[in-house]
N, C-alpha and C positions, 0 to 999 in steps of 0.2 A: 516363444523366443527368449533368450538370456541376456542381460545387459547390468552392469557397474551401477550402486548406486549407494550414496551415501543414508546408512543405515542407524537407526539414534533407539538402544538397546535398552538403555537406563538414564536415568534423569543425571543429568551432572556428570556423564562421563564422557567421552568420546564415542565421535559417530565410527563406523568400520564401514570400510567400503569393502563391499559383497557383491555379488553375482546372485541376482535375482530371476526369477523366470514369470513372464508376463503369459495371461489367459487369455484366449482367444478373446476377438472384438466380438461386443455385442451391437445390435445393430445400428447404433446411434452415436457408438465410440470413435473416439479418433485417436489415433496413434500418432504422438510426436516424437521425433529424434531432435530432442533437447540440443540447442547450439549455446545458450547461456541462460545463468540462473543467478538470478542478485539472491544475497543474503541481507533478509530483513531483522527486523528486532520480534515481529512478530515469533518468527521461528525460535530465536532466543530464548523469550518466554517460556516455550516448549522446551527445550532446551534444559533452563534452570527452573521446569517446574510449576513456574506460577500459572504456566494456561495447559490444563491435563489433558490430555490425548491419550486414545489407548497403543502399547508399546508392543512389539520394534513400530515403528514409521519412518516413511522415507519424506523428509521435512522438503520447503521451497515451493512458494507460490510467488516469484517472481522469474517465469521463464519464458524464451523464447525457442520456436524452433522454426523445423520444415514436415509435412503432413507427409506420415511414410505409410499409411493406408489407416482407411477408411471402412465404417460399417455400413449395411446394406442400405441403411434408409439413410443416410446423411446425407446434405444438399448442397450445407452451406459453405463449404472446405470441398476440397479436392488432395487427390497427390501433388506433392511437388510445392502446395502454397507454404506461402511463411507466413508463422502464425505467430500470437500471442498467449497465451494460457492465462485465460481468468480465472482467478479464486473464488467468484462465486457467479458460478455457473447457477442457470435458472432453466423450471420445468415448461413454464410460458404459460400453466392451465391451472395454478392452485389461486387459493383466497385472495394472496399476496400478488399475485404475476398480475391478474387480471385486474388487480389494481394497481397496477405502475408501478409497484414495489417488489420489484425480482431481487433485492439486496435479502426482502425476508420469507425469499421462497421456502414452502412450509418443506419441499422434499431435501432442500439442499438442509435447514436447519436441523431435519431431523437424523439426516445420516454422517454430515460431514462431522460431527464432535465423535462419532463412533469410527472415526477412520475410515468411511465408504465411500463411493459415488453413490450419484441420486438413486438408485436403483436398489441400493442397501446391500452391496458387496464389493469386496475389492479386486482386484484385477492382479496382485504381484501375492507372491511365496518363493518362500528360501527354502530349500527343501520342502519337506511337507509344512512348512509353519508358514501361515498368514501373513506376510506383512500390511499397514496401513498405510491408506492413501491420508497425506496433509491437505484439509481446505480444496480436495478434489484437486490436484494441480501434482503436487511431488516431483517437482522440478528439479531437487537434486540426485537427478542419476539421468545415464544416457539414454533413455526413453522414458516417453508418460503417457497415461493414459486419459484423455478428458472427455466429459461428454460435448456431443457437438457444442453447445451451446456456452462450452470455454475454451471455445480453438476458434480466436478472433482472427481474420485475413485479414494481414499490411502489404504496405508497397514495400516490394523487396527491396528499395534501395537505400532503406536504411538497414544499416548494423544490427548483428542479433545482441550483441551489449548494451547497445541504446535500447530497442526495441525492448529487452526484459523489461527496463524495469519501469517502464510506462504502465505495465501491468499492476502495481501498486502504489509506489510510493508516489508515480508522477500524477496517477490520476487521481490517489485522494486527497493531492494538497491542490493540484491546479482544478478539479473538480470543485471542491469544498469552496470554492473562489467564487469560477467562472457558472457551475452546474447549481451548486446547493444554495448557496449567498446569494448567487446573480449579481455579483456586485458591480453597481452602477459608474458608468465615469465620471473620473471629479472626486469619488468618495472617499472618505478618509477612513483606513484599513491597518488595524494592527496586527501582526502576528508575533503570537511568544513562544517564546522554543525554535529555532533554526535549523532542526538535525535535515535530514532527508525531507519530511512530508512539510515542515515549513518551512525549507525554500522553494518548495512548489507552489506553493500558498502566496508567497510572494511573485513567482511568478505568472500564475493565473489573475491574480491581483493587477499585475502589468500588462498582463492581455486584454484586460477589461477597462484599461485606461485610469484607472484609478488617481487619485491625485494623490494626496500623501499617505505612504506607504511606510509604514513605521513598523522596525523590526526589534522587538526586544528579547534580550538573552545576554549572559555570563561570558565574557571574557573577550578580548578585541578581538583574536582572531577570527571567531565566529562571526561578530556585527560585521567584520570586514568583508565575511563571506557573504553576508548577505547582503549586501550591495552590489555584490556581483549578481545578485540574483534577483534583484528590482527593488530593495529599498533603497527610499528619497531620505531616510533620515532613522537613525539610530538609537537605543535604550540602553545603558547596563542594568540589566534586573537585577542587579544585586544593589545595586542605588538606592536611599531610603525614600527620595525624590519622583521615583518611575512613574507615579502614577501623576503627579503634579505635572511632569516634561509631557505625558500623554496632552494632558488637557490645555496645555498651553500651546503646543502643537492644532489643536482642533478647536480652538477659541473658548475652551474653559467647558466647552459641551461633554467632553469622551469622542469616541470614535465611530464612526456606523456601522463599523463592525470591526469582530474581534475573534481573532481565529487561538483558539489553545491548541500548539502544537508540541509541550514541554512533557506532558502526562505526569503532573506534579499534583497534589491538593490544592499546595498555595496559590499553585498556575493559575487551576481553576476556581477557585475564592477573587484572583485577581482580575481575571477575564471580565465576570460583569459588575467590577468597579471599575473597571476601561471604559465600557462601551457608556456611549451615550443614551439618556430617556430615547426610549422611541427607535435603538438601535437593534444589533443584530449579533449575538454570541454565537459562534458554530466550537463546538465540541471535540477534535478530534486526538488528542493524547488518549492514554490511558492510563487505568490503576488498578493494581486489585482489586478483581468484585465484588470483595467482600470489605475492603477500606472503606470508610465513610471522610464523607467530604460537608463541611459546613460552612454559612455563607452569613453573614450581615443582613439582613431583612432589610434592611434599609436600600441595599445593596439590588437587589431585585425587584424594585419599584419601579415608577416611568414605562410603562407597556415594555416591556423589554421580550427579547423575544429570545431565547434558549434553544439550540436543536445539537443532536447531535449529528457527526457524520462518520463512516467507516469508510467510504469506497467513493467521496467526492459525487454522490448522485448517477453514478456513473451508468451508463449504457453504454456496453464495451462493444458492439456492432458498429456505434454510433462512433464514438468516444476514441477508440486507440486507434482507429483510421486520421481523424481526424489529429490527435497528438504527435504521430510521428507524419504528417504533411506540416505541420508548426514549425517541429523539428529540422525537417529536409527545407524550408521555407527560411531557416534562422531567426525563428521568432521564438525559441523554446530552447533550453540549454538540457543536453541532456550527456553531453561527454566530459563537462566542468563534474556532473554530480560522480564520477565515478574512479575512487582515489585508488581502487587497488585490482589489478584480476589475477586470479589466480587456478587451481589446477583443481579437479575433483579432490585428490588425494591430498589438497592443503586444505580440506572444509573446517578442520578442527582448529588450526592458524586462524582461520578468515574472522570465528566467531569469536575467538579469545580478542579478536582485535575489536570487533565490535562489541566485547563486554565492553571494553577500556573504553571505549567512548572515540577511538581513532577511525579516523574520514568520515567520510558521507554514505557511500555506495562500494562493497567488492562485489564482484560480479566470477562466477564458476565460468569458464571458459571452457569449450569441448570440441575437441579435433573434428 
């Protein structure tokens, strides 16, 4: 079959949208007709470079669709379901799976940096040339290919705008809260950086009943934004004070945990001189992996505990059923996070806006 898809040729230039043609289902595939696809910062990276993939690929792992067929042995999906498209889909039988850790499935690790599904090939070509699949997902264009095991079944009766981008941004800030933290009610929960994945942080934070919910970040509009999204009380990180208002805030202790959502060095130098002895750092920005990050010794004493997270702990059988009944329930904002939609053919717009640092969420839109 042939179908539109935003295609990313060279680092730093514009994507093209192209007319692709998709390979027969293998028996565990599932074919979605993409209805929305948020643009992340992950993709960006791709993008401007800093995170290599190999080229053309068709970028987007925050999308939603409806299952327009199926491979022979599939169970878990049907025609007609609406799904969500996980970005990391998992094999259920390697080192990793069998120990509760499907985030480090060893087949998804080993093929998705090469542009494949689990299986170690890709499913699209533009004439005779290959293209690659992004994080097994390639949300941007009007169909995708996933294996079962990332074509999660929702209630249809949320929206496929909302419904995308529960696929990432929502579940690794409210995950990294409610899944990875477990954060306790009553607790006292800082988050720094506000973009997309820390106002989810904040309000997974709010799900979990948390007591004060301290949101620290640059500039009022931002703190303002996150109040709409469950902080009890506000930081300027640019203040030379931020860390003295932390602990005055939580009786001079730090905080019991301390979500890094900025993907800064300093962010994270800051993080665990937030958290209290005896507290809880979760990790989720990022940096260059070749940056080095260095921290105060003094700084990581008191049993402190450090982890990182990419994907909020997530179980996405479990997990996006669950987020979008939050959502339909009004207990979960997910049409506040999304400041702009726009058209396949405006993708190269959508990203120049998220170099700038403008909104939270655009979302691809698809007739």
């Amino acid at each position: 079959m042939k179908f539109k898809a935003a295609v990313l040729n060279k680092i730093n230039e514009p994507m093209t949208i192209d007319t692709l043609e998709m390979a027969p289902l293998s028996p565990t595939d599932v074919l979605v007709k993409v209805r929305a696809s948020g643009l992340c910062h992950t993709d960006l990276e791709v993008i401007q470079g800093s995170l290599a993939y190999p080229l053309p690929i068709v970028l987007g792992h925050e999308g939603a669709g409806i299952v327009e067929a199926v491979g022979s042995d599939v169970t878990q999906v049907k025609v007609g379901d609406h799904v969500i498209c996980s970005w990391n889909p998992h094999c259920g039988d390697c080192y990793y799976c069998e120990r509760d850790q499907p985030i480090l499935c060893e087949p998804f690790a080993r093929n998705q940096p090469k542009g494949f599904l689990l299986d170690g090939r890709s499913r699209m070509k533009r004439g005779n040339d290959q293209v690659h699949h992004y994080s097994v997902t390639s949300t941007h264009a009007e169909y995708t290919v996933v294996p079962e095991s990332g074509a999660i079944a929702i209630p249809r009766e949320i929206p496929f705008d909302r419904a995308c981008i529960i696929g990432c941004g929502v579940m690794t800030g409210v995950g990294a809260a409610v899944r990875k933290a477990k954060v306790e009610a009553g607790a006292s929960v800082v988050v720094i950086g506000c973009g997309a994945v820390g106002l989810n942080v904040l309000q997974g934070a709010k799900l979990t009943d948390a007591g004060r919910i301290i949101a620290v970040d640059v500039g009022q509009a931002r703190l303002e934004r996150a109040v709409q999204f469950g902080a009890t009380h506000t930081i300027d990180g640019s203040a030379g004070d931020a860390l003295d208002q932390i602990k005055a805030l939580t009786n001079g202790r730090g905080a019991d945990y301390v979500f890094e959502a900025a993907g800064n060095k300093n962010t994270f130098r800051f993080s665990v001189e937030a958290v209290r002895p005896g507290g809880q750092v979760v990790w989720l920005g990022k940096i260059n992996v070749n940056e080095e990050v260095s921290f105060r010794w003094g700084s990581l004493m008191g049993e402190k505990r450090i982890v990182r997270s990419s994907y909020g702990e997530a179980r996405p059988r479990r997990d996006f059923p669950w987020l979008a009944g939050e959502y339909l329930k009004g207990r979960l904002k997910l049409d506040e996070l999304i400041t702009n939609r726009i058209r396949l053919d405006q993708i190269n717009d959508g990203f120049a806006s998220l170099a700038r640092g403008e909104g939270i969420r655009t979302v691809i839109m698809f007739d």
